[in-house]
C-alpha positions as CSV (number, residue, x, y, z in Angstrom):
1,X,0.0,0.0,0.0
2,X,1.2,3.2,-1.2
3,X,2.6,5.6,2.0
4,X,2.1,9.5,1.9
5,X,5.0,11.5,3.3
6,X,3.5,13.1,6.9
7,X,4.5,15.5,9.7
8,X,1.8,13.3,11.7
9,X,3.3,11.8,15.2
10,X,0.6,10.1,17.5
11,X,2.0,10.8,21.4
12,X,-0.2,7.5,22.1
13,X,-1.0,3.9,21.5
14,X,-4.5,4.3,20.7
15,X,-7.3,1.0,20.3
16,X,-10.6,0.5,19.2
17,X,-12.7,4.1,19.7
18,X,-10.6,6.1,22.3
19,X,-10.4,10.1,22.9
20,X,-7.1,11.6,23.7
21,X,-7.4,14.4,25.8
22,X,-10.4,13.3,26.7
23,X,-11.2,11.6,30.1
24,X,-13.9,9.1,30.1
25,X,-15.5,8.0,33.5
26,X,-18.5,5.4,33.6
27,X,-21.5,6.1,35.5
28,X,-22.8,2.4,35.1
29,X,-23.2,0.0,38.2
30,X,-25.6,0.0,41.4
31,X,-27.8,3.0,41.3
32,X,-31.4,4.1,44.1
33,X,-34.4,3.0,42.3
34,X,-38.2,4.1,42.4
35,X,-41.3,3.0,40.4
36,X,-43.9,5.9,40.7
37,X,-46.3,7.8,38.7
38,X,-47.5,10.0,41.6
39,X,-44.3,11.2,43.0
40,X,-43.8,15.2,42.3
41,X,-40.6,16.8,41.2
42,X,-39.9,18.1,44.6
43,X,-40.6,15.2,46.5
44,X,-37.6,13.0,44.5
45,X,-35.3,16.2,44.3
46,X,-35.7,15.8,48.2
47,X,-36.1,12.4,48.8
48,X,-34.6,9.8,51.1
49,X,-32.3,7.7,48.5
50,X,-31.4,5.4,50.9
51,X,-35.0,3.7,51.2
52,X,-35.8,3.1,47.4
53,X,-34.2,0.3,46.0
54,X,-31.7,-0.5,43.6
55,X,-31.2,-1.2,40.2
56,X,-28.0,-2.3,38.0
57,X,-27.2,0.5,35.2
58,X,-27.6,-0.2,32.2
59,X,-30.8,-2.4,32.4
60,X,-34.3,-2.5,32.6
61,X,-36.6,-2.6,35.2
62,X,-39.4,-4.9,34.0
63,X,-36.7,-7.9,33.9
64,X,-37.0,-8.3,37.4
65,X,-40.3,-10.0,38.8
66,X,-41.4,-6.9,41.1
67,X,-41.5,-4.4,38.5
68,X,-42.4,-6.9,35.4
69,X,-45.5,-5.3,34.7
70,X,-45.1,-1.7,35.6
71,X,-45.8,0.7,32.8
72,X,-44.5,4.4,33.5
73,X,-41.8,6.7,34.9
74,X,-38.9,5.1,36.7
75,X,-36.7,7.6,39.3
76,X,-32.6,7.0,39.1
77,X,-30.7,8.1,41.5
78,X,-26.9,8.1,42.4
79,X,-23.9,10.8,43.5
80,X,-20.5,11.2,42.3
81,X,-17.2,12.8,42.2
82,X,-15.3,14.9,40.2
83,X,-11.3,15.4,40.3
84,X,-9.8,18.8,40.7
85,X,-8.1,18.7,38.2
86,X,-11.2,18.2,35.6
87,X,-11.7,22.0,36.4
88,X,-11.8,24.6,33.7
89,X,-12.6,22.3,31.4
90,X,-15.2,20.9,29.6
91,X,-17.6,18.3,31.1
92,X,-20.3,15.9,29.2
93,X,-22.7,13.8,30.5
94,X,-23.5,11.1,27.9
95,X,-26.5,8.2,27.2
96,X,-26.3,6.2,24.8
97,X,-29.8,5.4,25.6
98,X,-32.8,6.0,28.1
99,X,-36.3,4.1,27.3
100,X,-38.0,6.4,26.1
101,X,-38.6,9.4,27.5
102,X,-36.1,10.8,29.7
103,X,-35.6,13.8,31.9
104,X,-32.1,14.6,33.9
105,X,-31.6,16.7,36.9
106,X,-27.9,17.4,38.5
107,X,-27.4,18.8,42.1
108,X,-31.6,20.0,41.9
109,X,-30.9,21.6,38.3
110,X,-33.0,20.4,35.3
111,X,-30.6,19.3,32.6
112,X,-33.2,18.4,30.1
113,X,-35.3,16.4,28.3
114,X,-34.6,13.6,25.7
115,X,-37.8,11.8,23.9
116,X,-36.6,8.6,21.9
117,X,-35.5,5.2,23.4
118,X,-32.7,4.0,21.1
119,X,-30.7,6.8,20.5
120,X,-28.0,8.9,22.2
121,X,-27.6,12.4,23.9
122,X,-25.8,14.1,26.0
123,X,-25.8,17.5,28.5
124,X,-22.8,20.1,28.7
125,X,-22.8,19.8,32.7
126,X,-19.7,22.3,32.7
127,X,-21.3,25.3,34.8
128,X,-23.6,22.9,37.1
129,X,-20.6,20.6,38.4
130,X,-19.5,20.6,42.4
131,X,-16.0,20.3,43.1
132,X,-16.1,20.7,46.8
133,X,-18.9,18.0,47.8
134,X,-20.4,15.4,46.0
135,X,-22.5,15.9,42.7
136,X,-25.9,13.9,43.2
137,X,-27.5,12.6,39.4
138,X,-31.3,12.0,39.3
139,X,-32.5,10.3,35.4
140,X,-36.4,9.9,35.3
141,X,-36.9,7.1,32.5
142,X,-40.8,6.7,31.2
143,X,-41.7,3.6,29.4
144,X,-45.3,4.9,28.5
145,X,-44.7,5.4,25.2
146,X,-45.0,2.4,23.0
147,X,-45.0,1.4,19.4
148,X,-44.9,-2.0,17.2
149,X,-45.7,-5.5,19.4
150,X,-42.3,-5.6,20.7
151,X,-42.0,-5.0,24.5
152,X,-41.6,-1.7,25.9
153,X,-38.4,-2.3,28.6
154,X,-38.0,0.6,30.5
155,X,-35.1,2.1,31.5
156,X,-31.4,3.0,31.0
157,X,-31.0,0.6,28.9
158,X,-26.9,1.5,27.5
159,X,-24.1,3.2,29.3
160,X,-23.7,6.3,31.7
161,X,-20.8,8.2,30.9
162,X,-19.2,11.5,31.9
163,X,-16.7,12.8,29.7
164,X,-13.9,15.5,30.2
165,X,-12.2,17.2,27.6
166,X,-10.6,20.8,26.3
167,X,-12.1,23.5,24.9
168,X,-12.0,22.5,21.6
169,X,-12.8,18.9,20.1
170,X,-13.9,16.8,17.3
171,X,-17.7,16.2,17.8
172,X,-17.4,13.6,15.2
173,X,-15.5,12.1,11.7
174,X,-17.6,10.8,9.1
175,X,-15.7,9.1,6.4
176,X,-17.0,7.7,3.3
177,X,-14.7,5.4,1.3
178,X,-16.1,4.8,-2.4
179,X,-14.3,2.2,-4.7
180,X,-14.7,3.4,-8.3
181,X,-14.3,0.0,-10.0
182,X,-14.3,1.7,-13.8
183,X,-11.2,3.7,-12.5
184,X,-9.6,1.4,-10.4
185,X,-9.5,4.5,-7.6
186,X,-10.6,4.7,-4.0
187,X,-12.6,8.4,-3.2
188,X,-12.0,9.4,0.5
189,X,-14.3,12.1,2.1
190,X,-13.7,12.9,5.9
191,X,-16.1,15.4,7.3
192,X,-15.1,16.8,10.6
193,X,-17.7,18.9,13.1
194,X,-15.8,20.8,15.5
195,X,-17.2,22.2,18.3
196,X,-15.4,25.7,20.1
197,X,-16.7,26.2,24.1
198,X,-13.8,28.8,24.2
199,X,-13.9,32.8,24.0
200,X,-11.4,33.3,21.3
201,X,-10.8,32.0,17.7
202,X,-8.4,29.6,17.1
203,X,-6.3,27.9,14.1
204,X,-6.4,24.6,14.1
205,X,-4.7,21.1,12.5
206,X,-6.1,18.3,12.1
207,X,-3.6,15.9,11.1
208,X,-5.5,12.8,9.8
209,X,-3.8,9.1,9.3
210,X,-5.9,6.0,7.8
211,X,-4.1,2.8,8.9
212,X,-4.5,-1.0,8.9
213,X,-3.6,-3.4,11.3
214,X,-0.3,-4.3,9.1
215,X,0.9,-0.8,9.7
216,X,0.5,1.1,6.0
217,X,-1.1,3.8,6.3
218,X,-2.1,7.1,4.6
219,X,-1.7,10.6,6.4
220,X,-3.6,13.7,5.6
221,X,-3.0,17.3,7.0
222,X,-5.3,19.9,6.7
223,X,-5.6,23.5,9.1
224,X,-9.1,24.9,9.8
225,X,-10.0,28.2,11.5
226,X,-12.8,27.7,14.2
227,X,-14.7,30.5,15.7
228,X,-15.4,31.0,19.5
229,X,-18.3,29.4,20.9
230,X,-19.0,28.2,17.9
231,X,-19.9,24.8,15.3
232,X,-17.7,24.5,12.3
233,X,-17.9,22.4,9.7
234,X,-15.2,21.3,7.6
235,X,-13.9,18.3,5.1
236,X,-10.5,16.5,3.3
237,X,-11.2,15.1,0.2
238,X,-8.5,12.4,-1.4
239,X,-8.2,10.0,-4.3
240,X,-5.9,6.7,-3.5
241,X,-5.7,3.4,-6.1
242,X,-8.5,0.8,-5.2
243,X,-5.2,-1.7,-6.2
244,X,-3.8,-0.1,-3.3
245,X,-6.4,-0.8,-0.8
246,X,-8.4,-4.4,1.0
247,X,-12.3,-4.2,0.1
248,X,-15.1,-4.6,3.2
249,X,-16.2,-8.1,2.0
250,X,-18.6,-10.3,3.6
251,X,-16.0,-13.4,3.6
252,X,-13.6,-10.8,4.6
253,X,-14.6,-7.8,6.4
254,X,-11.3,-6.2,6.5
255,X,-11.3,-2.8,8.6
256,X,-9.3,0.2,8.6
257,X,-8.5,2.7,10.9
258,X,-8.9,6.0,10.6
259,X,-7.1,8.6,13.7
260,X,-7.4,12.4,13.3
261,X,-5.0,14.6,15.5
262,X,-6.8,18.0,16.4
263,X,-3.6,20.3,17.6
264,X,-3.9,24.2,18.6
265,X,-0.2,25.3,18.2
266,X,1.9,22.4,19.6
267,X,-0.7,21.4,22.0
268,X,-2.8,18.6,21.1
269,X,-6.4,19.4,22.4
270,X,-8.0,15.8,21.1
271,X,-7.5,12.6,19.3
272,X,-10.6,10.1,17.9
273,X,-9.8,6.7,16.3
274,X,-13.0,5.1,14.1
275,X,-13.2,1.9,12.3
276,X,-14.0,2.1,8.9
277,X,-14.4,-0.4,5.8
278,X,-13.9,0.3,1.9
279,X,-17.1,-0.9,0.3
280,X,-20.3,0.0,-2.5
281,X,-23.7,-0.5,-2.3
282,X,-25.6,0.6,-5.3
283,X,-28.9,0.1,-7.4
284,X,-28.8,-0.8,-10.8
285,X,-32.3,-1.1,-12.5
286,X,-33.9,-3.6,-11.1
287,X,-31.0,-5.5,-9.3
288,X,-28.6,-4.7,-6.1
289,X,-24.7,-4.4,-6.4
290,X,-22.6,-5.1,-3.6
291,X,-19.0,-4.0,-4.3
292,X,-19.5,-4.3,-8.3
293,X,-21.4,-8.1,-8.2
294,X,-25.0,-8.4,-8.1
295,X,-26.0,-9.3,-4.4
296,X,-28.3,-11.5,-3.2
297,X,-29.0,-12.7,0.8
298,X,-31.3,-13.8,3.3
299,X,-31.2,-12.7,6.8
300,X,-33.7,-12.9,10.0
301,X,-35.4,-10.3,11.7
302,X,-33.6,-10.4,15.9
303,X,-35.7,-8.6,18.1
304,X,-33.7,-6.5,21.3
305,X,-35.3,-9.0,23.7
306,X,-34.3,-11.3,26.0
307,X,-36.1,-12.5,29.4
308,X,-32.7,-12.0,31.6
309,X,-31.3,-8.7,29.8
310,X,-34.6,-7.2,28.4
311,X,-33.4,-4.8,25.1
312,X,-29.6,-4.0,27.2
313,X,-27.9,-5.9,24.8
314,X,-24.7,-7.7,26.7
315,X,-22.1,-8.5,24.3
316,X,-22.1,-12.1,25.3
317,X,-25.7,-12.1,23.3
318,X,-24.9,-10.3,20.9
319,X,-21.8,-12.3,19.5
320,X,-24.1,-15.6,20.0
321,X,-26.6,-14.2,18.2
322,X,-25.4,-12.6,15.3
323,X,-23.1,-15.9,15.0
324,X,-26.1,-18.3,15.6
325,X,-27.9,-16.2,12.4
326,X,-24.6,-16.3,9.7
327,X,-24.5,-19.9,10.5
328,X,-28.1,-20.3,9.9
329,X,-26.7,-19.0,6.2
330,X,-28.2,-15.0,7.1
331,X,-26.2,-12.3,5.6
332,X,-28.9,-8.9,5.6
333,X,-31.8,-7.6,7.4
334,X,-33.1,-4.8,8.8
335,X,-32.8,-6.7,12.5
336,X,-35.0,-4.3,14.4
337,X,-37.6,-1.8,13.9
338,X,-35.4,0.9,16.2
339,X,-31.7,1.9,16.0
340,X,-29.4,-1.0,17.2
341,X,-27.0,-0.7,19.9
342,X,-23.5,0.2,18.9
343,X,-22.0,-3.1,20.2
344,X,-24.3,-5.3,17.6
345,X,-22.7,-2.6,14.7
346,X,-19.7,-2.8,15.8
347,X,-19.5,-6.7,15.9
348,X,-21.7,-7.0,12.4
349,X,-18.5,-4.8,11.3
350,X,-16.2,-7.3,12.3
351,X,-18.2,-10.4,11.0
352,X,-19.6,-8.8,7.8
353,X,-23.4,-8.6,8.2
354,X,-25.2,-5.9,6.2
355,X,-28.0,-4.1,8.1
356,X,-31.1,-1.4,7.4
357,X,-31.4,0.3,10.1
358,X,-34.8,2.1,10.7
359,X,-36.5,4.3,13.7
360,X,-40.0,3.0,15.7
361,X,-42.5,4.8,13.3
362,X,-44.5,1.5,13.0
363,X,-48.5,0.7,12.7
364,X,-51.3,2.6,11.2
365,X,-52.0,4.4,13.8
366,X,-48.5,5.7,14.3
367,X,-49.0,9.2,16.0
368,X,-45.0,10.4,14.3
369,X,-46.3,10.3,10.7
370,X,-46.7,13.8,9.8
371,X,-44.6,15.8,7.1
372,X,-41.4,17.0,8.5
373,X,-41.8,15.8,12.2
374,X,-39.0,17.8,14.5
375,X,-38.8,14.4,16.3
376,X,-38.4,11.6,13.5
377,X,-35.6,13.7,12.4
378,X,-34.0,13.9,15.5
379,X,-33.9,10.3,15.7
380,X,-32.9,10.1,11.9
381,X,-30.0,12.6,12.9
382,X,-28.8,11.3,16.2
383,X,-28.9,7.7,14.5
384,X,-27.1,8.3,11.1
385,X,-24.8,10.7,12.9
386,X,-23.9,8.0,15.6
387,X,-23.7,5.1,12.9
388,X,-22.4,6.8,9.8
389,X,-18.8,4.9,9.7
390,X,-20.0,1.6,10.5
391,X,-19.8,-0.6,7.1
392,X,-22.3,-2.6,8.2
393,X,-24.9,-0.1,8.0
394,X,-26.0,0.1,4.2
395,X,-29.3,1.6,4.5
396,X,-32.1,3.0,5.8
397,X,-35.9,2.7,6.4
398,X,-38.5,5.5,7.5
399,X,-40.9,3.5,8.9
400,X,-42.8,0.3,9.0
401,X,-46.1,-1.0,7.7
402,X,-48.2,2.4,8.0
403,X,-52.0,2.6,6.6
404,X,-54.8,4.2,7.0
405,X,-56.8,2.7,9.9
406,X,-60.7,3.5,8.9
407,X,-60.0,1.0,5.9
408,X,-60.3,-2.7,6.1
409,X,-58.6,-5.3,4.2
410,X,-61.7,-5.9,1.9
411,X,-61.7,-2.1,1.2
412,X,-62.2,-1.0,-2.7
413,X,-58.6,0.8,-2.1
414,X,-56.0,0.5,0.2
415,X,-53.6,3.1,1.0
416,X,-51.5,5.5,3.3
417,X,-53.0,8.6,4.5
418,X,-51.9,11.8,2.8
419,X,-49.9,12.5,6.1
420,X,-48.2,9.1,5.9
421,X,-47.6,9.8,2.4
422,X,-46.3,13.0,3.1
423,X,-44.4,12.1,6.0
424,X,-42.4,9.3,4.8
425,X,-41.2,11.1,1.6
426,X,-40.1,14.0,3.9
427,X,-38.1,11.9,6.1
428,X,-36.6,10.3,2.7
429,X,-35.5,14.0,1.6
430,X,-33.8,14.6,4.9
431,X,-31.8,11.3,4.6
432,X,-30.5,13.1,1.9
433,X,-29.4,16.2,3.2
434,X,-28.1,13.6,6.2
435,X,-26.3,11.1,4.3
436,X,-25.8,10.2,0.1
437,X,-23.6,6.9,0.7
438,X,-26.4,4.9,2.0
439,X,-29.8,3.0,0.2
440,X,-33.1,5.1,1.4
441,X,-36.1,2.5,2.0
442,X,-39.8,2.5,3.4
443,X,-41.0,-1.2,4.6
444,X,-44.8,-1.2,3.6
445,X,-47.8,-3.9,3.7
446,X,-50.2,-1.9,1.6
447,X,-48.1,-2.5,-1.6
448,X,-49.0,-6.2,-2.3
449,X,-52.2,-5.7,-2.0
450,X,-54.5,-5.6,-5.6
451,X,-56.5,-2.9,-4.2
452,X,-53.6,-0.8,-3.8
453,X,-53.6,3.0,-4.3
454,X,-50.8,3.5,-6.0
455,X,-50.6,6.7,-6.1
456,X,-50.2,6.8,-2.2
457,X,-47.7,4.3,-2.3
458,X,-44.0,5.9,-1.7
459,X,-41.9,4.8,-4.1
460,X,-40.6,7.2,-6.2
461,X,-37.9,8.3,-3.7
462,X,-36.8,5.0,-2.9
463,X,-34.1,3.6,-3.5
464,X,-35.1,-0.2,-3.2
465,X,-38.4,-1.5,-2.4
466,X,-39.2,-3.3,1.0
467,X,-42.4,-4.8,2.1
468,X,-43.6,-7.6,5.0
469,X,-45.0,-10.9,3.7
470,X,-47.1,-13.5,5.3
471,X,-49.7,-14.4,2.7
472,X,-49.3,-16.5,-0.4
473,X,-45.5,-15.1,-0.7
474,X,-44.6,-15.6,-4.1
475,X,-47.8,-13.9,-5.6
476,X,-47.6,-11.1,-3.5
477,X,-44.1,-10.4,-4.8
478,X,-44.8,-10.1,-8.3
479,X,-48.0,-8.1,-7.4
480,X,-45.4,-5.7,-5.7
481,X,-43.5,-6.0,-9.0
482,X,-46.2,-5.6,-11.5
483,X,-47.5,-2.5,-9.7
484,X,-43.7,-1.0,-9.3
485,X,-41.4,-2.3,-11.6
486,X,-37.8,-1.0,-12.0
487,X,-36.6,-0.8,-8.4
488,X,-35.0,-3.7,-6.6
489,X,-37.6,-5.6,-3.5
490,X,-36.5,-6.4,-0.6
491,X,-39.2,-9.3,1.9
492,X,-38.5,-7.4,4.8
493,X,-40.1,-9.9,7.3
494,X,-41.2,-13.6,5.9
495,X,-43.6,-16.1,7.8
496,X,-46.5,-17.7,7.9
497,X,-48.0,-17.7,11.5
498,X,-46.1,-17.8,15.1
499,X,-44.7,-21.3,15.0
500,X,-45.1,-22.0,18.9
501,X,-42.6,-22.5,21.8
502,X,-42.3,-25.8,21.9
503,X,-39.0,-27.6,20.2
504,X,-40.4,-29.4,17.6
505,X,-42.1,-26.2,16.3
506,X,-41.7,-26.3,12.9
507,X,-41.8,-23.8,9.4
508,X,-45.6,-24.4,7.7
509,X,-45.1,-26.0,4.4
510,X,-46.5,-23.2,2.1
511,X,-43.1,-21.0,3.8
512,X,-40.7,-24.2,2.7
513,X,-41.8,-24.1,-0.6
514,X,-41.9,-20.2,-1.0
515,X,-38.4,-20.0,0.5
516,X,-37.2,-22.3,-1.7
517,X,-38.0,-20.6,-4.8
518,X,-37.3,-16.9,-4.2
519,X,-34.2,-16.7,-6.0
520,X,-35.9,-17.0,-9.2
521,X,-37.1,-13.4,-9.1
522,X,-34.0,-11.2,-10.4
523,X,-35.9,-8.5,-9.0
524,X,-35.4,-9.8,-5.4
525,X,-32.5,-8.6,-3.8
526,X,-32.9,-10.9,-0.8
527,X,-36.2,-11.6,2.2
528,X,-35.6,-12.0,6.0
529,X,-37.4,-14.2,8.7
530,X,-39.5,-13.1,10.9
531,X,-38.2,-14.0,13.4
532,X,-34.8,-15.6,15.3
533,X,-36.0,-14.9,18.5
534,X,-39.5,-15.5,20.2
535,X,-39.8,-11.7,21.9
536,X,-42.0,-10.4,24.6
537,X,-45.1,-8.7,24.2
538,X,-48.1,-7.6,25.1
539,X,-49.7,-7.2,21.6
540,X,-53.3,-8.7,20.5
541,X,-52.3,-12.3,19.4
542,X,-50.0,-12.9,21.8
543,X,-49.9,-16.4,23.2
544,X,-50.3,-17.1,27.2
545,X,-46.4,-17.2,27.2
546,X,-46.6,-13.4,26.9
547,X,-43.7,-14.1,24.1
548,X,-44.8,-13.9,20.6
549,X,-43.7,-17.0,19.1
550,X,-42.8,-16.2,15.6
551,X,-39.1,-17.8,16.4
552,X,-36.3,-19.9,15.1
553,X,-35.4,-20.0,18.7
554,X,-37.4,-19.5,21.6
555,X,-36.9,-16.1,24.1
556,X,-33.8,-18.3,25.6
557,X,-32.5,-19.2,22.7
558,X,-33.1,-22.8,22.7
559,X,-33.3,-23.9,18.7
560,X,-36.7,-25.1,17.2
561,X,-37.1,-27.9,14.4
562,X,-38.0,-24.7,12.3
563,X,-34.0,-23.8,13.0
564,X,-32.6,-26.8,11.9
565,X,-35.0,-26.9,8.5
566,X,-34.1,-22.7,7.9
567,X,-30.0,-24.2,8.4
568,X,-30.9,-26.9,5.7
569,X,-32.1,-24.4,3.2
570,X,-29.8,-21.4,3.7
571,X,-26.4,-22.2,5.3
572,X,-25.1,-23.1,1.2
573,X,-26.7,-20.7,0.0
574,X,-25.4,-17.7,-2.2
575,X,-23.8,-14.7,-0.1
């Protein structure tokens, strides 16, 4: 691999996703618990902490038998310190997720409010800290919000952290790392947003060096101005040979690193270190093309559920899992009808298992589905800008099998209300304006159906076409075809009825026989199973179990006869 000629000298070893100059300090472990929807604001400022109980951070609190059923706000409560030596400079509070709505206060001081239980935020806590006595941390979590027939587990469901740092820093590095295969070339874009909390200006380097874990590497220098107390935006653009460089393949997901110094004079105010991969998705007519070959795979739908860890996602599970679903032969889903936890990203980079990822807008009576909705696109932004470097990640969706809910399924028309309409074609626009490396989709179940409006179907603006199947499989999919040809489909979830919880549960014959033909359609770019995972609910149809049983394996993850006959069909199969 060809190496550039660089002033660039890292003062540090640094692995994985680390900040330089940046201290990180985890607020996870035993925290004071309370289950109430009566309590006031005043009363748990000035409560007795000692007599709730407690609770392990992250985690939920309907896994545990006491508060299994309870439905509402959850009170957090626990006190730290901070070193002396963190003063004058800057302080973040961090979540990588609270279920689902979520309201902080620090020493009696209202932080703020976050609405959305999948996604990060975070609070500048800078002006509000004690350094003197002990800082006390109150998080109210509500789990009254619900969507889809997935469980609603309440909580603090992902890390605590508090993080430390200068006055200036990289608030993140997007790189997008496009093989042209005509040109034999590899187009590099890194976009930087750097964030000022100082008083004054400064000139700053940002000395940028792509690596791989054999030690060639490429090394990039670029100086930006920032203004005080400001956001700036800025980008280094760069052409290298694809002969040059190692593809993100499924058989071989090779990663690369890419480490940006940020220096103010001969200081060095922050370092961040991202994995990356070199890889293309694209559309071409009616077929998918995954790094210049048509693609093709099957996948399963996993559901964030388990009865021990509710949707906290150890990465114990998560390795099993994903492991347990590429040797049942899957290679590409759209797992999860919410952004996935960064460990299950992070490991699907390292495995090479492509992934839609899409926010809870979900049902017909979805109360989000308005044209340019303030709060879909804060989960759109706070997920693509969280996930944008992860080569796992190759698209997209809006929402999930919205409709209008005054028809019925014997309806002269079916369709999506003008709002839904509206909304999800909005929401495709601002993908635009978020990220252009990545496929744009919309997972319907109106668009099989003969009495479909078409006209109030939104395709147009998608990129490939995804919709849910549990009929007669194979003639709903041309049906989708006839009525919108020229766009790849994509069976985003595949079945034919919950299968039950007992082991010998097996697939219904009308799914073995539709499974086994779908690769004669070189329209279809690939269909997923719903599901790997029995989940728990409390959705109409669910079973006495209170786990829907739609499963390969059951909520413990104990195989079926339905796994064995999916490994049978699939594990040979073309990735």
């Amino acid at each position: 691999m060809k190496q550039l000629l660089s002033s660039l000298v890292f003062l540090s070893l640094l692995v994985g996703r680390t900040q330089a100059q940046c201290i990180e300090e985890s607020l996870n472990g035993i925290w004071h618990f309370l289950a109430s929807n009566d309590a006031t604001e005043k009363e748990i400022l000035n409560a007795s902490y000692s007599q709730w109980d407690t609770i392990t951070v992250p985690g939920n609190w309907d896994t545990r038998e006491h508060y299994s059923e309870y439905k509402g706000k959850g009170y957090y409560q626990r006190n730290f310190d901070i070193p002396k030596f963190w003063k004058g400079k800057q302080v973040r509070i961090t979540f990588d997720a609270v279920y689902e709505t979520a309201k902080v206060w620090l020493n009696g001081q209202l932080l703020g409010e976050h609405v959305g239980g999948y996604t990060p935020f975070e609070f500048n806590i800078t002006d509000k800290l004690q350094y003197r006595k002990t800082n006390q941390l109150i998080v109210m979590a509500d789990n009254t919000y619900q969507r889809g027939a997935w469980w609603p587990w309440g909580g603090i469901s992902r890390d605590i952290t508090l993080l430390c740092n200068e006055d200036v820093r990289m608030v993140y590095q997007h790189i997008s790392a496009i093989p042209d295969f005509e040109e034999n070339t590899v187009n590099f874009i890194i976009r930087y947003k750097i964030e000022n909390k100082s008083n004054k200006d400064y000139e700053i380097d940002l000395a940028t060096s792509i690596s791989s874990n054999d030690d060639d590497k490429w090394c990039k220098n670029n100086t930006v101005k920032v203004k005080a107390n400001g956001i700036t935006f800025t980008e280094i653009k760069f052409i290298e040979n694809l002969s040059d460089c190692k593809l993100w393949q499924l058989e071989n997901p090779f990663l690369y690193q890419l480490k940006t110094q940020l220096k103010v004079g001969k200081m060095v105010k922050h370092n961040l270190v991202d994995n990356f991969g070199i890889r293309k998705i694209e559309v071409r007519g009616e077929q998918l093309f995954f790094n210049n070959k048509p693609f093709y795979a099957n996948g399963f739908n996993r559901v964030h559920d388990h009865p021990a860890y509710g949707n906290s996602e150890p990465d114990e599970l998560i390795k099993k899992d994903i492991d347990d679903i590429i040797a049942l032969g899957g290679r590409f889903s759209r797992l999860m009808h919410a952004p996935l936890s960064k460990n299950i990203l992070d490991y699907c980079d390292k495995v090479g298992y492509l992934i839609v990822e899409e926010i809870p807008v979900w049902g017909k009576t979805d109360p989000q589905t308005f044209p340019d909705n303030p709060l879909t696109k804060q989960w759109l932004k706070e997920m693509v800008d969280r996930d944008f470097n992860h080569p796992c990640v190759v698209g997209y969706s809006v929402g999930n099998e919205l409709g209008d809910s005054t028809q019925q399924w014997n309806s002269k028309t079916i369709s999506l209300t003008q709002n839904q309409f509206d909304y999800v074609n909005s929401m495709l626009d601002y993908l635009d304006e978020l990220d252009t490396t990545r496929l744009k989709t919309y997972v319907s179940f109106t668009s099989y159906r003969k009495q479909v409006d078409i006209t109030r179907e939104p395709y147009e603006k998608l990129d490939f076409l995804s919709f849910t199947c549990y009929g007669v499989h194979l003639e709903q999919l041309e049906t989708v075809h006839s009525f919108f040809p020229g766009k790849p489909i994509f069976i985003a979830e595949m079945g034919k009825g919950q299968l039950g919880h007992a082991s010998n549960a097996e697939l219904k014959p009308e799914l073995v026989q539709s499974l086994k033909e779908l690769k004669q359609f070189p329209f279809l770019i690939g269909a997923s199973i719903w599901t790997y995972n029995d989940y728990r609910s409390n959705y109409r149809g669910t079973p006495e179990s209170g786990y829907r049983e739609w499963g390969v394996v059951d909520a413990y993850r104990n195989p079926k006869k339905a796994y064995y006959q999916l490994k049978e069909m699939w594990s040979n199969s073309r990735k």
